[in-house]
Structure formats: structure tokens, C-alpha cells
N, C-alpha and C positions, 0 to 999 in steps of 0.2 A: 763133387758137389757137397754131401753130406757128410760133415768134419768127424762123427762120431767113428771112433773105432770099431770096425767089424759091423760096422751097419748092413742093415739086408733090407729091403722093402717088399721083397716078394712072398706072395703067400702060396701056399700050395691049396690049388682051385680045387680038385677032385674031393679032401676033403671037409674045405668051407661050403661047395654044394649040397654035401652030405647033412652039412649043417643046417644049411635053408631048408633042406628039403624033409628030415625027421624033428628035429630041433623044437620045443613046444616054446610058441611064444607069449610073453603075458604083457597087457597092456602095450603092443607098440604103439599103435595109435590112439588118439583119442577119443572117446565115444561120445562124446558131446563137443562143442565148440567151445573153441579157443578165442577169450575176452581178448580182444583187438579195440586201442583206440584207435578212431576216424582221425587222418588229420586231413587241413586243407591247404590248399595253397597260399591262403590268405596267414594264417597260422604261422604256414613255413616263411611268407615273407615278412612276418611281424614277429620274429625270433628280436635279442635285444642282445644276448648275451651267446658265450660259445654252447651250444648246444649236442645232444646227440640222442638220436632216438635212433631204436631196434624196427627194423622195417621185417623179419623173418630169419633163423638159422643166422649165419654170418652177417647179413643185409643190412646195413645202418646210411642214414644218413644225418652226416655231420656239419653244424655250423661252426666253423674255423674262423676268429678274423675278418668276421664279418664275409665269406665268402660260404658256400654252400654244395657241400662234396656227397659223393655215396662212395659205397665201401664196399666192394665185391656185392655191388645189384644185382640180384636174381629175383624177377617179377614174374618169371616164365611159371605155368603150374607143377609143371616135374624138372627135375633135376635130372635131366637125362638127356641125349639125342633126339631120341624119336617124344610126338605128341602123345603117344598112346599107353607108353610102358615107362616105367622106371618109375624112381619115387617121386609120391604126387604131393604137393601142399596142405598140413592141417589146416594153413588156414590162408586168409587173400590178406594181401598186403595191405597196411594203412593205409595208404595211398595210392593212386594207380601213375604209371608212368605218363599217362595223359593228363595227366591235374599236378603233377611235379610243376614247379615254379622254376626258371634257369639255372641252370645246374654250372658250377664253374671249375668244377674235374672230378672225375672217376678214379678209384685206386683199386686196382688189380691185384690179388695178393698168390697168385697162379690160375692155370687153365681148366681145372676141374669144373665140372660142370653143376657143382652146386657152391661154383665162385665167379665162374665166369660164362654167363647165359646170353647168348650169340642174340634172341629175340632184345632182351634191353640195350645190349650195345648198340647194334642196330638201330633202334628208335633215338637212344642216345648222341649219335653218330655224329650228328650236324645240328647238336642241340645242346653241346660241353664243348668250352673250352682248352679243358686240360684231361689227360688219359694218363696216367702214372702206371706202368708196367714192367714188370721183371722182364730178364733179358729174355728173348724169344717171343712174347706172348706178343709181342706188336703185327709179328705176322696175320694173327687170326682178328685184330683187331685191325690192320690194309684192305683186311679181306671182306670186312663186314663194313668196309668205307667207311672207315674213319679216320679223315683227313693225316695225312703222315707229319704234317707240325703240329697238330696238338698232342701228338705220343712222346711222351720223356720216359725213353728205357735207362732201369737202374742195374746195374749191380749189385750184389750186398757190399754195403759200406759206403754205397754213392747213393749222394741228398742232390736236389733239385729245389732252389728255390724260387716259391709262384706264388707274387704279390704279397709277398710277407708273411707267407707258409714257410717252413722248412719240412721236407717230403724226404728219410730216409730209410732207403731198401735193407732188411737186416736181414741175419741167416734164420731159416727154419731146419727142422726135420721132418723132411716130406720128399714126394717128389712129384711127377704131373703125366700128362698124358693124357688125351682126348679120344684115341682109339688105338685099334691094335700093335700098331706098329710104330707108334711117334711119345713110345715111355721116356722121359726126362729130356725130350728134345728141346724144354725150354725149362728156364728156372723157376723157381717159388721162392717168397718171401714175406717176413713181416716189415712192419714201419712202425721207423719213430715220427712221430705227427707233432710239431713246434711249433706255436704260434705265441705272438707276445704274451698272453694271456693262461695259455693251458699250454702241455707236454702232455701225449697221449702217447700208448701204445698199443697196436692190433698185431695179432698172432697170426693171423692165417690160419694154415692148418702145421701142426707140427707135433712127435714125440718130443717127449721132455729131451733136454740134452745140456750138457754146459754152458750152450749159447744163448740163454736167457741171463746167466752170470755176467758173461763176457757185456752185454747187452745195458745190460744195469747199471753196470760201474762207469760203462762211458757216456750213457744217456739219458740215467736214472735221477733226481727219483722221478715218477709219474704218478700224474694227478689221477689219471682213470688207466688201469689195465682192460683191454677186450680179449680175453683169452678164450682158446679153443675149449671148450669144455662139455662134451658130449661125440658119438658115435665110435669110440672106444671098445675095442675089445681086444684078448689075448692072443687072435690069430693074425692081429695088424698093431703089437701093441708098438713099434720102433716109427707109427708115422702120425697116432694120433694119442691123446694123451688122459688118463683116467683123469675126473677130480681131482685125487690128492697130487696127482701128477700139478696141472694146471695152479693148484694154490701153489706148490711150490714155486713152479716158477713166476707168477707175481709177485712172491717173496724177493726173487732174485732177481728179480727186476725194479725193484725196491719201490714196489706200487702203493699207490695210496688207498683209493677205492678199486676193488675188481668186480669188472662186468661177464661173466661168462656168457660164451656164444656159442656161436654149431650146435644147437640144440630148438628143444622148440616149434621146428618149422617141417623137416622131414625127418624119416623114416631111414637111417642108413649102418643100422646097427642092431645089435640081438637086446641091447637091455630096455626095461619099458623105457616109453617115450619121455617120463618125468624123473626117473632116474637121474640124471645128471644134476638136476637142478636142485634135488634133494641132499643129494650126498655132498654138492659143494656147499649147501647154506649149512649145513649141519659141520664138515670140519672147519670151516670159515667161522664160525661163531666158535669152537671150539680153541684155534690161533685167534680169536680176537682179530680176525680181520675183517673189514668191511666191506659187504658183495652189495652188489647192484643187483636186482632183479626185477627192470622193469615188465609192465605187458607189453606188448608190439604195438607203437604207437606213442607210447609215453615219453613226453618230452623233459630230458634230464637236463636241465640246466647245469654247467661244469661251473658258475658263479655262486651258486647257491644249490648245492646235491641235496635232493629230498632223500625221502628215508623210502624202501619199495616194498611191495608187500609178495609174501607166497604165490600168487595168481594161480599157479594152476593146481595148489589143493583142492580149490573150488570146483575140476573140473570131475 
């Protein structure tokens, strides 16, 4: 699955536990709340142009084409299995999946469970027309009833095209797994997102690796990059990827504006929670390249990209 030479993704638990357990942490969460704009449904149906707002961590939802997507929805309050343990929300989504306006497909970008939240699918089930899923994940998405013709499973390298979207599954560095015993039983990936209008790309989750190059030259350039850019560190660094990691590969993917995401929303890593968000606008203005930093909430026009501001120095 994972083209990189000598790839490993496993960690040695005995001592990463040591880690949680002595480890002094600063700032992971935040001690005051996190500026969320409201949005409504009236809002989302009186968009004009291709649109995409940050719902939470990876969570966006995107106007394509006049049609109206999410992006690995996670509304659930933990990223986790159970209701009561695991990491919990800084903050509540814009919008609640009960005031969402018709939703015309879902993209999947693997089964992790702060990308793929069993309570939204569920709600989502018989209320989207399209489910766009890497190979495997459709299982758990039969399983949560959702009808088996709305699921278009991909490959990497196979597109699907819905209503004048072009939808293709590209390679990551990662892998997946929902519990003990079902590791890599289905694939991950990112997407290239084409519509007459915009060329987008989402990362999912991934280590850096060549196949943002590879990605580039066949797909490139792009209007907006949404890259992974947060919950990073040295004892997982081959599945998720530092800052400098992620501006690189916007570089090589020959992006225009980059939106950094996985960050923001949870708790799934040792550096403070605003970390990530610092150290990319800081080498980002250093390359002269242009980050997105919206609040949660904020509607980016891809016709007319405003300019964003720090938000969470404030907090």
C-alpha cells in the first residue's frame, strides 16, 4: 500500500504510554474558547460562488459547482468509539447536522475515527446523495445504512465523475484501522476535487513522501491546498507530517493558496494545541507562500479569497 521505501507505521506503545503518562504537557488545550462562526442554513443555501468553510480538525464543508459536499464530517463530541473517553471537542461545530441544508455527497478520506464518525454518517445515511470512499471503507458505511448505490469506492488513481465534479482518490502515507485487529484492512487517501470553476486538493492524513510530487505534475497546479498540518510528532513521524513537512508538500503540489487542517478541533498529540498553526504561518510567510487561516465557520469564497487573520492569538 505505502510506496515509500522501508516504511513502518508502527509505534512501540510501552514507551509512548510512558510518554502520556510522565510527559509535562503545555497548553494542549485551550483555556478559554474558540471564536466559531454561526453559520445557517439559509447562508449555506444562498452561497453564489465555489465556496469552503472549516467545520472543525479536518471537517469542511464545500461548495463545488453549485452542489454542496462535507469532507471527512466529524460532528460526534470525541473522536473516539466510546461517548465518554477519548479526545473531546474544543469547540461545537458551526453548524449542527440538523440545520445542514441537502448535502449532495460525502468524501471519505479513510476510517479513522477523527475522519470518519459512525453518529454523522448515520444521520447523513438517507439524507446524501453521493458517498465517495476509499477501497474498504464502504463496509462500515452498508453497515451504518447507507444505501450501497450512493457509495462510489476508489482506488488511488480512479476519479468518479458526479454531475460535473471530477472526484480523484490519490496516494497518502498513512494507514487505518478502527480497532484491534482490522489494521490496514481498508485503504486511505487524498483527492483531487475538479470542477469547471476551481481544482482543489485534500490531504487526508499522511507523512510526507514523493507522492505529493507525483500528485502535482499530474493534477497540479491548485487553487486551494487543504493539508494535514497538525498532531505530529517523532514517535509517528512516517504517517503524519510537521509544518515544514506539509508547506513542502503544497510546494509539490504546486499549490496556490494553502489551508492547513487536523488541527484546531482536538487534542491528539504532545505539542500545544496552537502549535501548528504558528509554525506554518511563520515558515509560510518566510517561502512567501500564502496560508489560509480561517476561524470555524468562515466562509472562503474560492472566486474572491479574502485575506485571514491569526484567531487563535486571541485565545
Amino acid at each position: 500500500m505505502n510506496t515509500a521505501e522501508g516504511f513502518d507505521s508502527s509505534t512501540a506503545m510501552l514507551p509512548l504510554l510512558l510518554r502520556y503518562a510522565i510527559e509535562k504537557r503545555i497548553d494542549a488545550s485551550p483555556v478559554t474558547s474558540i471564536p466559531v462562526m454561526s453559520v445557517t442554513k439559509a447562508q449555506l443555501n444562498n452561497l453564489t460562488s465555489d465556496t469552503l468553510i472549516r467545520l472543525g480538525h479536518s471537517s469542511l464543508f464545500m461548495q463545488i459547482n453549485g452542489q454542496k459536499w462535507l469532507i471527512d464530517p466529524v460532528f460526534s463530541d470525541r473522536a473516539s468509539p466510546f461517548n465518554f473517553i477519548g479526545p473531546k471537542r474544543f469547540h461545537q461545530p458551526p453548524i449542527t447536522l440538523a440545520d445542514l441544508p441537502d448535502i449532495d455527497g460525502v468524501m471519505i478520506s479513510h476510517d479513522h475515527y477523527d475522519h470518519l464518525d459512525e453518529a454523522s454518517i448515520k444521520f447523513l445515511a438517507q439524507k446524501t446523495k453521493h458517498f465517495v470512499v476509499p477501497l474498504g471503507v464502504e463496509v462500515h458505511l452498508k453497515k451504518w445504512h447507507v444505501p450501497s448505490q450512493a457509495i462510489h469506492t476508489l482506488d488511488w488513481w480512479q476519479s468518479v465523475n458526479l454531475d460535473g465534479i471530477t472526484l480523484t482518490a490519490t496516494p497518502t502515507q498513512h494507514f487505518s484501522g478502527r480497532g484491534l485487529f482490522d489494521k490496514n484492512d481498508t485503504l486511505w487517501a487524498s483527492y483531487v476535487i475538479k470542477s469547471p470553476e476551481s481544482t482543489l486538493f485534500f490531504s487526508g492524513d499522511s507523512g510526507y513522501f514523493d507522492g505529493f510530487k507525483a500528485i502535482g505534475e499530474r493534477y497540479g497546479p491548485f487553487d486551494v491546498t487543504m493539508i494535514e498540518t497538525g498532531a505530529y510528532d517523532k514517535d509517528w513521524a512516517n504517517i503524519h507530517m510537521t509544518p515544514e513537512q506539509s508547506l513542502q508538500a503544497h510546494i509539490d503540489l504546486k499549490g496556490n493558496k494553502m489551508m492547513p487542517i487536523h488541527n484546531g478541533t482536538f487534542d491528539l498529540a504532545f505539542h500545544a494545541w496552537y502549535e501548528p498553526l504558528n509554525r506554518i504561518s511563520d515558515i509560510a510567510k518566510q517561502a512567501q507562500v500564502s496560508v489560509l487561516t480561517p476561524m470555524m465557520g468562515q466562509a472562503i469564497s474560492l472566486k474572491n479569497i479574502p485575506d485571514t487573520q491569526a484567531w487563535w492569538n486571541n485565545i
